[in-house]
VEXBA-16678 format. One record per residue (C-alpha): residue in three letters; z, x, y. Coordinates in steps of 0.25 Angstrom, whole numbers, plus 5000, padded with zeros to 4 digits. Each point is the difference from the previous one (the first is absolute). Last residue first. Example, Ala and Ser with C-alpha at 12.3 -4.5 7.8 and 13.67 -1.06 7.14 Angstrom:
BEGIN
SER502950554996
ALA500249944986
// end
This chain:
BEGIN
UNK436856615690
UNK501450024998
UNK500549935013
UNK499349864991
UNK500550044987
UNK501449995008
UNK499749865005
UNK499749954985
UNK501250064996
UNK500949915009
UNK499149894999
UNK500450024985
UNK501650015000
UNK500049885007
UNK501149975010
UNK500149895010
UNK501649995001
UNK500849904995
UNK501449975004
UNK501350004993
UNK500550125004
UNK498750094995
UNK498949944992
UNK498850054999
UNK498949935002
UNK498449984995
UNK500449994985
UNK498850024989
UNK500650124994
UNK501550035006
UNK500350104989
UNK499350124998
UNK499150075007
UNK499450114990
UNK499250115007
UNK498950074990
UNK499550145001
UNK498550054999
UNK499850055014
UNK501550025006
UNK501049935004
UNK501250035007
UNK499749955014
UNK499849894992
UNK501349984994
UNK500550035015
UNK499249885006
UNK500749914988
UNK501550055003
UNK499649985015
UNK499749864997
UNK501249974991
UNK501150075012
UNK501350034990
UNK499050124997
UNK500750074986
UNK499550144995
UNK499850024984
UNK499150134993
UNK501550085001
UNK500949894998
UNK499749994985
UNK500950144997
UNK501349935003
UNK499949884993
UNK499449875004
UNK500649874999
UNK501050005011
UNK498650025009
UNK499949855000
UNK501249965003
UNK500050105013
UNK498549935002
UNK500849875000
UNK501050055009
UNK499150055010
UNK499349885001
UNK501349925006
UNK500149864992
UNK499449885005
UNK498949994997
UNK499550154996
UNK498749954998
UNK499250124993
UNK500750145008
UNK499650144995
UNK500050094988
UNK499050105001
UNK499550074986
UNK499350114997
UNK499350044987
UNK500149864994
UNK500249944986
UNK501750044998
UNK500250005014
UNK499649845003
UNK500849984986
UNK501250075004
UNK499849935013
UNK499949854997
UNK501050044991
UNK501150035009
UNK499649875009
UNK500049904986
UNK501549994999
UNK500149955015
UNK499449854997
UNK499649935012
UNK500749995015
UNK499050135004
UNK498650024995
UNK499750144995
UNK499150115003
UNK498750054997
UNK499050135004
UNK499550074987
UNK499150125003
UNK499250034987
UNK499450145000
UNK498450034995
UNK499750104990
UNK498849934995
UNK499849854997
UNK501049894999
UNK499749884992
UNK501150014992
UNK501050055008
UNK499849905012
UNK500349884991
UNK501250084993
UNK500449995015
UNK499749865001
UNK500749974987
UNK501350075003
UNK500049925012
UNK500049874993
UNK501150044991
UNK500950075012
UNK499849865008
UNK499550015012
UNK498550014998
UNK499149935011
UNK498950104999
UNK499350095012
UNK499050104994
UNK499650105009
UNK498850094996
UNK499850145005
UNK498550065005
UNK500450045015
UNK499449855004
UNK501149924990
UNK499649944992
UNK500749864998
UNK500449934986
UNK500949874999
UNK500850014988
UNK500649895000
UNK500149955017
UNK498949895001
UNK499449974985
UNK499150084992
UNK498649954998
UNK499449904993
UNK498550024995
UNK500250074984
UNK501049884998
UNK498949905003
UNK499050044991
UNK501250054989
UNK500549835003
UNK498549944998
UNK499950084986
UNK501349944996
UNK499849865004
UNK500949925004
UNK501049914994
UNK501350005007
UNK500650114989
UNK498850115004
UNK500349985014
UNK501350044996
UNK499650124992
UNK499050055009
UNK501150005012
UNK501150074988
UNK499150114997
UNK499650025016
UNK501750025003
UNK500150084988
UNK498650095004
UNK500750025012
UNK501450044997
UNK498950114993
UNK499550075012
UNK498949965009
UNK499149875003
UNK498649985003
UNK499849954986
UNK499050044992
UNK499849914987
UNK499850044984
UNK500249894990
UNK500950044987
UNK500949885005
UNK500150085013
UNK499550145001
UNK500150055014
UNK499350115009
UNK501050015011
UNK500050015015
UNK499450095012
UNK501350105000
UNK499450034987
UNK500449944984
UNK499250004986
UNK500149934988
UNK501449925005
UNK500249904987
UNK500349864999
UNK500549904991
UNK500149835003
UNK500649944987
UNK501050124998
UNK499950124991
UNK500750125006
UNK500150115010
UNK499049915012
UNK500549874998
UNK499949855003
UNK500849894992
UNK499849874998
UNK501149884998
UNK499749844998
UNK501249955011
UNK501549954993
UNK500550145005
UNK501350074993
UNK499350124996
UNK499150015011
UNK500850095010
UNK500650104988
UNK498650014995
UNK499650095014
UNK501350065001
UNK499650164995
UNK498749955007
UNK498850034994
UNK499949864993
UNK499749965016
UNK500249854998
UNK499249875002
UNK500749884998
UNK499149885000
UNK500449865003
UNK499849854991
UNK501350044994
UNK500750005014
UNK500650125007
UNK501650005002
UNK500250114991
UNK499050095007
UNK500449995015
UNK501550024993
UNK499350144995
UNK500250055015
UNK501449945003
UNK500450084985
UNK499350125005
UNK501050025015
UNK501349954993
UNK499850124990
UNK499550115008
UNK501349975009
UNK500349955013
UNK499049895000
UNK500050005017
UNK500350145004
UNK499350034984
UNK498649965009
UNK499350114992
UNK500050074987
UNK499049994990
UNK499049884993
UNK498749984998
UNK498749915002
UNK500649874995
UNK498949885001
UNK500349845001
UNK499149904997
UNK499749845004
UNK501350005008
UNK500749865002
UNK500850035012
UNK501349915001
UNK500850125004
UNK499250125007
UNK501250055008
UNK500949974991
UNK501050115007
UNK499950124987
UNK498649964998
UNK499650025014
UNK500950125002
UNK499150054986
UNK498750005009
UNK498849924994
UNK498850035006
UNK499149874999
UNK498549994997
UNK499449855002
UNK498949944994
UNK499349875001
UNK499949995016
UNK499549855004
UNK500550015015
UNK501149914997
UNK500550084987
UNK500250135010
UNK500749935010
UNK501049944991
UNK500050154994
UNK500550035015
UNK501149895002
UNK500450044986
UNK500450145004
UNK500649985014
UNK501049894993
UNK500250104988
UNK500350135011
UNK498850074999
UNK499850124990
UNK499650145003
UNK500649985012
UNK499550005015
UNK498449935000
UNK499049995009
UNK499249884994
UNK498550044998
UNK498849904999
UNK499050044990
UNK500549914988
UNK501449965006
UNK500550155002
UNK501450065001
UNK500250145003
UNK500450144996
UNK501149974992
UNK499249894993
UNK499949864996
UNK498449964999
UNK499149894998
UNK498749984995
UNK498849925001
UNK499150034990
UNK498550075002
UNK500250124988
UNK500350085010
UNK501049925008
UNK500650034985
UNK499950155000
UNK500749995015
UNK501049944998
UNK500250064986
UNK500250135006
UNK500949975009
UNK501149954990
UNK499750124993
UNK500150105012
UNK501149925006
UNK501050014985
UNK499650144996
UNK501450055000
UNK501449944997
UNK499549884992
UNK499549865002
UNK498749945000
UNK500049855003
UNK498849904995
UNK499849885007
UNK498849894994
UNK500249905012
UNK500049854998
UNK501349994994
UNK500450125009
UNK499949915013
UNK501149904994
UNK499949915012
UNK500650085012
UNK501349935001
UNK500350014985
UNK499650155001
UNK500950025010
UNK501149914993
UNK499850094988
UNK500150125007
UNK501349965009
UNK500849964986
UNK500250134995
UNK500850055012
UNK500649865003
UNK500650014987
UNK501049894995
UNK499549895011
UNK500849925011
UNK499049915009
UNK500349955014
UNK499149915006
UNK500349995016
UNK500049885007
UNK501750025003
UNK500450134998
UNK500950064990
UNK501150085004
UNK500750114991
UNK498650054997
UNK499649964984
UNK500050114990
UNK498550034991
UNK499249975012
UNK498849895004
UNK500049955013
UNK499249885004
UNK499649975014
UNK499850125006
UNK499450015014
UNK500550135009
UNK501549955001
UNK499949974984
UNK499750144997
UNK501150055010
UNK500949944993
UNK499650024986
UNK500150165005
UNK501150064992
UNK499549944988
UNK499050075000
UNK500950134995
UNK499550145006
UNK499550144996
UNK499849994987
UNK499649845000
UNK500949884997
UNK499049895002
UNK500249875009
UNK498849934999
UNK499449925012
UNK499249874998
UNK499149975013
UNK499749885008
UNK500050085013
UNK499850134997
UNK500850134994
UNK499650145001
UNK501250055007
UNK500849934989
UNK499450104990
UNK499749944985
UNK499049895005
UNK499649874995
UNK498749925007
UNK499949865002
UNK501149934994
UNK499649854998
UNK501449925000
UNK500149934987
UNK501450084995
UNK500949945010
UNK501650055001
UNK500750074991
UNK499650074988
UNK500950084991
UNK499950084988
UNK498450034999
UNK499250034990
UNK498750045004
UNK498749924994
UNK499849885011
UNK500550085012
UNK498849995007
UNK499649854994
UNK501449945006
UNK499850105014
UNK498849925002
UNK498650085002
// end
């Protein structure tokens, strides 16, 4: 593609030098940077591109595109001078790529919780139903059935667009997308046309980026104001903030609920640690899911596949089939007669709803043993509740390590245990060492009790120092069950 049809719909200040030459490939990280390529300099959190222009054009750029011009320009290279080169690298991306999601139907989910089971769950209710679909995740990437490791919730925009360009090549229709709030807040997914957007919910997290509660709701109900007309916004009406993320959307809104009439309503008739008996539209399904974060997440898949078209009758069918996703929720038994459940919650709202979960479906006298920690470098307000709330719901308690980062682990469990009060440190112990917290968690455990890991989910590592350890909370329980036996 030329540089004069790349740059077609960004304003630009300045342009020196030759706007014909074909620019074959653009690139945000100068270490990334071919021959021929177009190299945006992008003040990041942690660095300023600006820094490496340089070094961009040593390894083959020949245009430049920034928001301040470097004290010496070079000769052959085209420099461009732009307002915003943040918002600006989406729209080039999705330029360079030819409009992938005008030939897509893309639909984001964002929220704090419920995102990657809901994203997930349409995957593989469409794949189903014999599309070829795509999917943005946490977990993974996957162009119909071809996975794509993945490292962020949301790629960077040039990452993103490279990837539904794939997916609109190889004849995919749909495409699920977890929409973080960093990916929002830094336009990550700028120039994307989204067919629908779902909000699961919203409470405390990533406030060491948003600061505040505020900032943190207003980047997620941005996704929604920027929606089209011809979109659906579909919102959890449960949600004390569930309106407040709509009310300012041009998209057709719908609402799902559990408490109080929405266009999608369900009701839990019966619930075990095999799954639900639910009541959907006043139509009964069993789902092989547990606890009632569930039943929202499965409320708000039927209600989207509902809103593209499909058959109500052929969306229960399916729904009854799927199963739940790596890392939430994830049941083991345990040889000596106690079930682990390993879960992604790190948040104090999403592990309040596991261990409400775990309550519900409980049977007998059986204890709970909790085992979670906190990430280190992210928001220290939530470590003292993480623990109040692990010791509210559980009879015992062992706080230990999740990726400490770069922070020491003993500090983040001393942050943690700030929170509790004098009389809650009887049921807690804290194990810096994760796997030796979960071997004592089932030294613990007897016939009937359930062990909570919480935390880490569907991650094979932890991170300690900057490096990534292979760790996975379940190869670790597997490999106990098998010394039980």
């Amino acid at each position: 593609m030329t540089l004069n049809n790349l740059i077609v719909n960004i304003t630009t200040y300045d342009i020196i030098g030759n706007t014909e030459k074909d620019i074959t490939g653009i690139q945000i990280d100068s270490r990334q940077i071919t021959k021929g390529n177009l190299f945006i300099a992008v003040k990041g959190t942690q660095t300023d591109g600006h820094a490496y222009i340089d070094a961009a054009i040593q390894n083959g750029a020949t245009a430049v595109v920034c928001e301040q011009l470097p004290p010496a320009l070079k000769q052959d290279i085209t420099y461009i001078r732009i307002p915003d080169t943040e918002s600006a690298t989406g729209k080039l991306a999705t330029k360079f790529y030819g409009d992938p999601t005008e030939k897509l139907e893309l639909i984001g989910v964002t929220g704090t919780n419920g995102k990657t089971t809901i994203a997930t769950l349409l995957y593989n209710m469409f794949r189903k139903m014999g599309y070829k679909t795509g999917l943005l995740s946490t977990v993974c990437n996957y162009i119909d059935g071809e996975a794509i490791p993945t490292e962020h919730t949301t790629p960077d925009p040039i990452t993103l667009n490279s990837l539904l360009g794939r997916m609109a090549d190889e004849g995919c229709k749909y495409v699920f997308m977890e929409v973080s709030s960093h990916s929002i807040a830094q336009q990550r997914i700028s120039g994307l046309k989204f067919a629908g957007g779902i909000f699961t919910n919203i409470t405390r997290d990533h406030l060491d980026y948003h600061k505040t509660f505020e900032n943190y709701l207003k980047t997620k109900k941005a996704f929604f104001d920027e929606l089209p007309k011809n979109a659906f916004a579909l919102t959890n009406a449960d949600d004390k903030n569930g309106m407040v993320m709509v009310q300012n959307t041009k998209a057709h809104i719908a609402t799902y609920s559990l408490k109080t009439l929405g266009d999608f309503k369900g009701k839990v008739l019966e619930d075990g640690l095999e799954g639900m008996l639910m009541e959907i539209n006043n139509r009964e399904v069993n789902v092989q899911f547990i606890g009632r974060f569930n039943a929202y997440n499965l409320l708000a898949v039927y209600g989207t596949a509902c809103l593209l078209g499909k058959d109500p009758e052929d969306i229960l069918l399916i729904l009854s089939t799927l199963r739940p996703v790596s890392g939430r929720f994830d049941t083991i038994r345990s040889p000596k007669g106690y079930t682990a459940i390993v879960d992604y919650a790190h948040t104090p709202d999403a592990l309040t709803n596991v261990l409400n979960a775990i309550h519900e479906v409980r049977k007998g006298n059986g204890q709970i043993i909790t085992v979670v920690g906190a990430g280190g470098n992210r928001d220290k307000g939530k470590r003292p509740l993480m623990a109040q709330e692990a010791v509210r719901q559980s009879d015992r308690v062992i706080i230990t390590s999740d990726n400490p980062r770069f922070e020491e682990p003993q500090s983040i469990i001393d942050d943690m245990l700030s929170g509790l009060k004098k009389a809650d440190l009887s049921k807690v112990i804290s194990i810096i060492d994760r796997k030796e917290a979960i071997r004592t968690a089932c030294l613990l455990a007897h016939s009937g009790d359930v062990i909570l890991i919480a935390g880490k989910g569907h991650e094979n590592y932890q991170e300690i120092k900057g490096v990534k350890h292979h760790f996975d909370d379940k190869e670790i329980l597997k490999a106990i069950f098998d010394n039980e036996q």
